[in-house]
C-alpha positions, 0 to 999 in steps of 0.5 A, spaced: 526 486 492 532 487 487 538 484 485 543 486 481 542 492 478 549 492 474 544 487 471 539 492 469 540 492 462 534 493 457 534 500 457 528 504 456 529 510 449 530 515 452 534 522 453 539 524 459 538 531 459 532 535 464 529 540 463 529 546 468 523 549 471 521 556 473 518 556 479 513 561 483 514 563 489 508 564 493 504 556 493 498 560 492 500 564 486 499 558 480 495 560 476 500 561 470 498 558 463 502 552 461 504 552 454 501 550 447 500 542 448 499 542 441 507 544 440 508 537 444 510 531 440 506 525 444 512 520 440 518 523 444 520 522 451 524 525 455 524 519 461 532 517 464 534 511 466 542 509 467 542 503 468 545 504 475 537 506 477 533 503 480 527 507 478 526 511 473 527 520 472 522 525 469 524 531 466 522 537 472 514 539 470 513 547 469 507 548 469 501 543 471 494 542 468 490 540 474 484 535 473 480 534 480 477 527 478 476 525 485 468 524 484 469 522 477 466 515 474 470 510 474 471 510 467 474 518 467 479 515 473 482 510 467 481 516 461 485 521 465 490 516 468 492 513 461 492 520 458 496 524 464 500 517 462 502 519 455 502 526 456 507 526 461 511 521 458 515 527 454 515 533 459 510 532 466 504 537 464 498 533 467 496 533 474 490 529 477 487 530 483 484 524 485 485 523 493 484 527 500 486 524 505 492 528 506 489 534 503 488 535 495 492 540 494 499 539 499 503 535 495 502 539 489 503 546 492 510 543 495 512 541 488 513 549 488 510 549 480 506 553 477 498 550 476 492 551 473 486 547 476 481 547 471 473 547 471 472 542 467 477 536 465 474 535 458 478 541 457 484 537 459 482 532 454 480 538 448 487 540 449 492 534 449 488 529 444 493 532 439 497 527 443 492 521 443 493 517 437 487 514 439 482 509 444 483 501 447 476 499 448 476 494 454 470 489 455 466 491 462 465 483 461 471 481 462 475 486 468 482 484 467 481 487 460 483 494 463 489 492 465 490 489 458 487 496 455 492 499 460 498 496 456 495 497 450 494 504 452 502 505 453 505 501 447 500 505 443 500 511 445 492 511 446 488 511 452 484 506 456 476 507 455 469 505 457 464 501 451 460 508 454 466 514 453 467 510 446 462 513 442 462 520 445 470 520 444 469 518 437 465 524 436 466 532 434 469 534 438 475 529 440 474 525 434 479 519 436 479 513 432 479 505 435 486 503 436 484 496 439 476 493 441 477 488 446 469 487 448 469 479 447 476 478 445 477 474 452 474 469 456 476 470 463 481 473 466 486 467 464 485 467 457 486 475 457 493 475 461 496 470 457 494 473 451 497 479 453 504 476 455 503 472 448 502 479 444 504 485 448 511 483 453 516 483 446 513 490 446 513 492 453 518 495 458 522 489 462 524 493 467 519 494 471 512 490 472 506 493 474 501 488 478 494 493 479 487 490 480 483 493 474 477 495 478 475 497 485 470 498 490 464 504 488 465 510 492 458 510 497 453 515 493 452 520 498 445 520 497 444 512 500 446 513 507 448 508 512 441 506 514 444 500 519 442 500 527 447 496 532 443 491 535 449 487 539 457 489 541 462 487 544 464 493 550 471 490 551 478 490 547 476 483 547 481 479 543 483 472 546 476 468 544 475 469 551 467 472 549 465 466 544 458 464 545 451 463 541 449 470 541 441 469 539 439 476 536 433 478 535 430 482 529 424 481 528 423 489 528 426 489 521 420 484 518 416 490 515 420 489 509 422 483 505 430 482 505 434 483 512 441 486 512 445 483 518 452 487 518 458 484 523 462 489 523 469 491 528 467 494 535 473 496 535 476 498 528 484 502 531 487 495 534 485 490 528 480 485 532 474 485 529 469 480 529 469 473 529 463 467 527 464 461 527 457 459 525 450 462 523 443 459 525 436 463 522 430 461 525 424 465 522 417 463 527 422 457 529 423 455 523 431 454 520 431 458 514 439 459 514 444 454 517 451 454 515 459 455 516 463 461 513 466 458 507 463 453 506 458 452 500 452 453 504 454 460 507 453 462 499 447 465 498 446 469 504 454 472 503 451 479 501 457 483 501 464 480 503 468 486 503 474 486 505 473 479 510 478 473 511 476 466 511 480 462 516 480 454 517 482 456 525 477 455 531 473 450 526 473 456 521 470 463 521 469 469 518 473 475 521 473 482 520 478 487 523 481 493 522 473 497 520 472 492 516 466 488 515 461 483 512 453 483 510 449 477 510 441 477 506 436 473 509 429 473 506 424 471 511 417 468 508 411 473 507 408 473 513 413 472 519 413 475 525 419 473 529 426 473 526 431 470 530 440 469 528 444 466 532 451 467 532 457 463 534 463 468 534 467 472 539 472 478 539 471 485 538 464 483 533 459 489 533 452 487 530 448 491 526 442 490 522 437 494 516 431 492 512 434 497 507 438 494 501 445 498 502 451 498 498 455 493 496 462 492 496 462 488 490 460 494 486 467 496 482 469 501 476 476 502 475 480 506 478 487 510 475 492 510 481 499 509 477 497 507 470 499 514 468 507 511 470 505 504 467 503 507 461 509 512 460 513 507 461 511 502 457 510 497 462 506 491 462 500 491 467 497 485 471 494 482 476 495 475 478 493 471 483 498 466 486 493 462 490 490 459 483 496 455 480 495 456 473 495 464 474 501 463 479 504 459 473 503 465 468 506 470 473 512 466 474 513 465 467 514 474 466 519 474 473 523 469 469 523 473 464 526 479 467 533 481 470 536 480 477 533 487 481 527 488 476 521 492 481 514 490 481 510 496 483 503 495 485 501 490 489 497 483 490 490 480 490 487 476 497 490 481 501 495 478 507 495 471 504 496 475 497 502 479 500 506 473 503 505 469 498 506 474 492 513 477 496 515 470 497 515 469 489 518 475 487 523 475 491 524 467 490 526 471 483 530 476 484 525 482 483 523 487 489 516 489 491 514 497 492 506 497 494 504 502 489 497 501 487 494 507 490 500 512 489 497 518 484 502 522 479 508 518 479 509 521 473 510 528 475 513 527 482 518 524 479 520 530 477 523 532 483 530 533 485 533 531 491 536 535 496 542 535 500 539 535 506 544 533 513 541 528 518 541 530 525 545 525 529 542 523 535 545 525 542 549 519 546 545 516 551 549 512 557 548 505 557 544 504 564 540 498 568 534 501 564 528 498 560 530 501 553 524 502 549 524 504 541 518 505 537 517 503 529 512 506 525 511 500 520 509 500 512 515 504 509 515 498 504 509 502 501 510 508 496 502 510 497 503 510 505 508 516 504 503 520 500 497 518 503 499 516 511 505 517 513 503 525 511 498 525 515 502 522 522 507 526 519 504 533 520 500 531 528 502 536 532 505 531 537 509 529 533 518 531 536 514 529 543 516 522 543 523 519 540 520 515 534 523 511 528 520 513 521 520 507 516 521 509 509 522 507 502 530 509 500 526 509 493 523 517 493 530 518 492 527 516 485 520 516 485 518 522 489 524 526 492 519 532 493 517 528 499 523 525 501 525 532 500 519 534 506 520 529 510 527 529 512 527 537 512 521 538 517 524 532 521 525 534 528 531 532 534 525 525 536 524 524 529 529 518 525 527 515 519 529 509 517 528 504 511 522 500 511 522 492 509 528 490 507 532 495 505 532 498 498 524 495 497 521 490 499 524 482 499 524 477 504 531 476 505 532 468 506 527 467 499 532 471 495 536 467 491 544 467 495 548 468 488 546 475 487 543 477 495 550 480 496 551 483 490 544 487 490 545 490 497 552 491 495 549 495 489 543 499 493 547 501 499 548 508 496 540 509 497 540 508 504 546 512 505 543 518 499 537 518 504 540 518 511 536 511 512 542 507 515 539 502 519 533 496 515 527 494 518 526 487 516 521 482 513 523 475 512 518 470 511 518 464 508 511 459 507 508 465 510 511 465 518 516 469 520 524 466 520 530 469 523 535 471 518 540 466 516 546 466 517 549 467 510 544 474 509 545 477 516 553 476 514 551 480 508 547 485 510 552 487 516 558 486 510 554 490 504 549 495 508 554 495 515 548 498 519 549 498 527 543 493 527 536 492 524 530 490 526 527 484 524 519 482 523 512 484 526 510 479 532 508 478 538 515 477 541 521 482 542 528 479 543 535 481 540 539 477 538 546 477 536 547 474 529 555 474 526 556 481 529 549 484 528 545 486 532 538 484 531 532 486 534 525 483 533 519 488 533 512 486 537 507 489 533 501 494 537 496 497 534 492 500 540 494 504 545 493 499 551 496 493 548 502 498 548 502 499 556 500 492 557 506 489 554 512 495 556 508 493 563 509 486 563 516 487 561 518 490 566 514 485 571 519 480 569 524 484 568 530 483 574 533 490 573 540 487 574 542 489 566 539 493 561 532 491 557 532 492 550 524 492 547 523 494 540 515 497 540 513 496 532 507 501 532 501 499 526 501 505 521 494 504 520 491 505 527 497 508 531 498 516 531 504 520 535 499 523 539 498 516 542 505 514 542 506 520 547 500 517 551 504 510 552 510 514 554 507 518 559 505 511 562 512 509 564 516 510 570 523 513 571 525 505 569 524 506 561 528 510 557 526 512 550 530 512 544 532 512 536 534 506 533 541 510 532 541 511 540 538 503 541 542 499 537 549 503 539 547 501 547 545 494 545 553 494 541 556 497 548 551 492 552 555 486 547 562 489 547 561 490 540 565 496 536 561 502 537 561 503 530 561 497 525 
């Protein structure tokens, strides 16, 4: 994640004073007028960055112009961001609302600051654009220009427009004039990256890197239902192939139209074991009118929406869908066809749906405004670069050489897991930390908060006996969004404090959102203990660090860890996209530098602890359902001799896991089962291996 950060040295111009702010009382009492945006200089700003931080602050906002683009276009997502980028940048006045998942408004009213929501957010625009000095053009031909628009927009002090909001932001009443016209500039996204690296990277922060996809998917229009029928589905967590067979479907009522839709689909979305084909065969009359392997050029032409499914060459080759995913095929059947019969080869949890009606397709996409407001304030540059395609790989590359031992790359990556692996591995190959940001809103306006002093609860002794001794980890604290989005969702399930749980976290809301961390460790009850998620101060693959500055970062974010209360580190170590233990050289320095009483290790489908220079570690078997979880702790004690204590690590899969069901798997266990915090687990693994009680 990050290497030295004494090495921090390109400094972003900025003041080192703050602001201080009046705020309301009562979260319902926001009502108060910020001040004349036309006072405010767009050409100042107000950000702090010592060299010795990982990330940088904003001055404390005052008051907050609220804009709810949540069910805007596209277009407005990325006009707004880019505007809230450049305003905020001198002092935080714009907020965006552009999710709900936890609640539109909770994080806002925990800022404790007075806002104003505006009926209309071209009153937001009407009152800032003194601040605009103009707009970027991007080509709707060329999707990466987004990103290139989007640096544009922060170096220039613009924003980042549609071809369509052009024309009406050069007119009365905003009369902006054109910055930089990108329509045909590039040829594809190759040519439009390198000429920003060419152009734009002498100019941009090299501090930070921002790797966003410039578009995303379409929100459904509410007005085109799903019109899909279940015509097959697995009725058991199937999960082992054990089901694999030719499924004839017969959908011959869906022939009053041309086209039939066919949707393979996740029976079972909450355990992440979706369905799996191997092979397709379309007979309409008997005919074959569709035969082909997924991933294979043949399947083509039928693909009619891919969503968010993989590909992999395992079991001679298939296409999955897990986690509620899916993927659609199209088949067009000749006039007159009286029977329509697919047969799947495919196993695991699959539900089958089929519809004559066109439906949606994910390959819809606009842009989306999710952390450019920070990219542009800080003038970083933004990219998106595919790992897996060596002339772009070389190109990324190429700008983490450029930059210092413990730069962040916030965002994230294309391809999904492969990207993650592959991506990771790369940048901590270079010395740079990873902090998955890409759906993070209002960066630049949380961090404006401060920290508070708030004291960890200590857990109780627990005395070490012939016990099978169970900790529960909640994944993704590697991940920004997930504490604005998820973890805040966990976090308030009223069973939550039932159940001893582990929380990991980023260490680096310390910086980016203190507000948050802020309401995480004060609301945190006696079972609830937050820990830092991978691996440490961000997210890095250890063994890929390089060694000669390794020690020295962990070294430098130790006071993270200790600022945050987040002592012991969950791990992810990959190298070539598998798990590997800790090497011998990076366990010594996360016991020297770090000094926790143990860490966690990886996200399997094994546990076992291990000792390793002194250190506890304890690898994590990751679940994501509740009866995954009763049948491992299950079959750990069937194998268990109860002649000495048993240690299991349970990594609870954030996405489909709730404390409300970790209370269901406790309540499954018999009187031979304790369990405990990671402070309470690593200090029984220490007194069952005579180690110091305290490192």
């Amino acid at each position: 994640m990050i290497r030295k950060l004494t090495a921090l040295s390109l400094a972003l111009v900025c003041t080192m004073s703050f602001s201080s702010g009046t705020f309301a009382e009562s979260p319902q009492d926001k009502s108060a007028e910020p001040q004349n945006a036309a006072n405010q200089s767009a050409s100042n700003s107000s950000i702090s960055w010592p060299k010795d931080q990982m990330l940088p602050n904003f001055k404390q906002a005052k008051q907050l112009d609220v804009a709810d683009i949540y069910d805007a276009p596209g277009d407005i997502k990325l006009l707004f961001s880019t505007l809230q980028g450049i305003v905020n940048r001198q002092e935080p006045r714009i907020y965006l609302l552009e999710n709900k998942e936890e609640g539109k408004f909770k994080w806002l009213n925990d800022l404790d600051v007075n806002y104003r929501v505006h009926d209309s957010y071209w009153d937001i625009l009407k009152r800032y654009k003194g601040e605009v000095k103009g707009i970027v053009i991007y080509d709707p031909a060329v999707p990466d220009s987004i990103n290139v628009a989007t640096t544009l927009a922060g170096l220039k002090g613009g924003v980042a427009v549609s071809p369509e909001l052009a024309a009406q932001l050069k007119a009365a009443p905003y009369n902006l004039s054109v910055i930089q016209d990108l329509q045909g500039k590039f040829k594809d996204k190759l040519d439009a990256y390198t000429w920003q690296y060419e152009n734009l990277w002498k100019d941009a922060t090299h501090r930070m890197l921002v790797g966003l996809s410039p578009d995303t998917t379409a929100r459904v229009p509410v007005e085109q239902p799903d019109r899909f029928e279940t015509v097959a589905q697995e009725p058991k967590e199937e999960r082992d192939a054990a089901n694999r067979k030719v499924y004839d479907l017969d959908l011959s009522k869906y022939l009053s139209k041309p086209d039939v839709y066919v949707k393979f689909g996740d029976a079972f979305p909450a355990d992440g074991w979706g369905a799996a084909v191997h092979e397709i065969t379309v007979k309409a009359d008997g005919q074959v009118i569709a035969h082909f392997l997924p991933g294979k050029p043949e399947e083509e032409p039928f693909l009619y929406d891919p969503q968010s499914s993989q590909v992999s060459d395992g079991s001679g080759g298939h296409r999955f869908a897990d986690n509620g995913r899916y993927f659609t095929y199209k088949f067009t059947p000749p006039a007159g066809t009286k029977e329509l019969v697919v047969s799947a080869d495919m196993w695991n949890q699959y539900k089958v749906s089929a519809s004559n009606e066109k439906p949606f397709t994910s390959l819809t996409k606009e842009p989306y405004g999710y952390l450019r407001d920070y990219a542009v304030a800080n003038k970083a540059m933004v990219f998106w670069l595919d790992s897996n395609v060596p002339e772009q790989k070389a190109l990324f590359e190429k700008i983490l050489s450029d930059v210092q031992p413990g730069t962040p790359y916030l965002g994230w990556f294309n391809n999904d897991v492969e990207g993650e692996f592959n991506g990771v591995e790369i940048t901590s190959n270079h010395g740079v930390y990873v902090l998955a940001a890409d759906w993070f809103s209002n960066l630049t306006v949380f961090s404006g908060s401060k920290p508070k002093d708030v004291k960890s609860k200590t857990p109780a002794p627990v005395k070490l006996e012939n016990k099978i001794y169970v900790s529960y980890t909640f994944s993704e604290g590697d991940n920004l969004q997930y504490n604005q989005h998820r973890m805040r969702i966990l976090w308030d399930d009223p069973s939550r404090g039932q159940v001893p749980i582990n929380w990991t976290s980023s260490p680096l809301l310390y910086d980016a959102a203190p507000v948050m961390l802020n309401y995480f460790r004060s609301t945190a009850t006696a079972n609830d203990q937050i820990i830092a998620g991978p691996s440490g101060a961000g997210y890095f693959y250890p063994d890929a660090w390089p060694d000669s500055s390794f020690a020295d970062f962990l070294k430098s974010s130790k006071k993270y860890l200790k600022q945050t209360g987040m002592d012991i580190p969950y791990i992810l170590n990959r190298v070539d996209g598998q798990n590997i233990p800790l090497s011998d050289a990076k366990s010594t320095a996360y016991r020297k530098e770090y000094n926790p009483s143990g860490v966690f290790l990886s996200w399997g489908d094994t546990t076992e602890v291990q000792i390793s220079n002194g250190l506890p570690v304890s690898t994590i078997r990751g679940i994501s359902a509740v009866s995954e979880g009763k049948k491992i702790l299950a079959d750990a004690k069937a194998k268990w001799d109860g002649k000495s204590p048993l240690f299991i690590s349970i990594g609870l899969l954030a996405w489909s896991l709730t404390p409300t069901d970790v209370v269901a798997i406790t309540d499954s266990l018999g009187p031979e089962y304790d369990v405990v915090l990671a402070d309470q687990y690593f200090s029984l693994i220490r007194q069952a291996n005579k180690l110091p009680s305290k490192p």
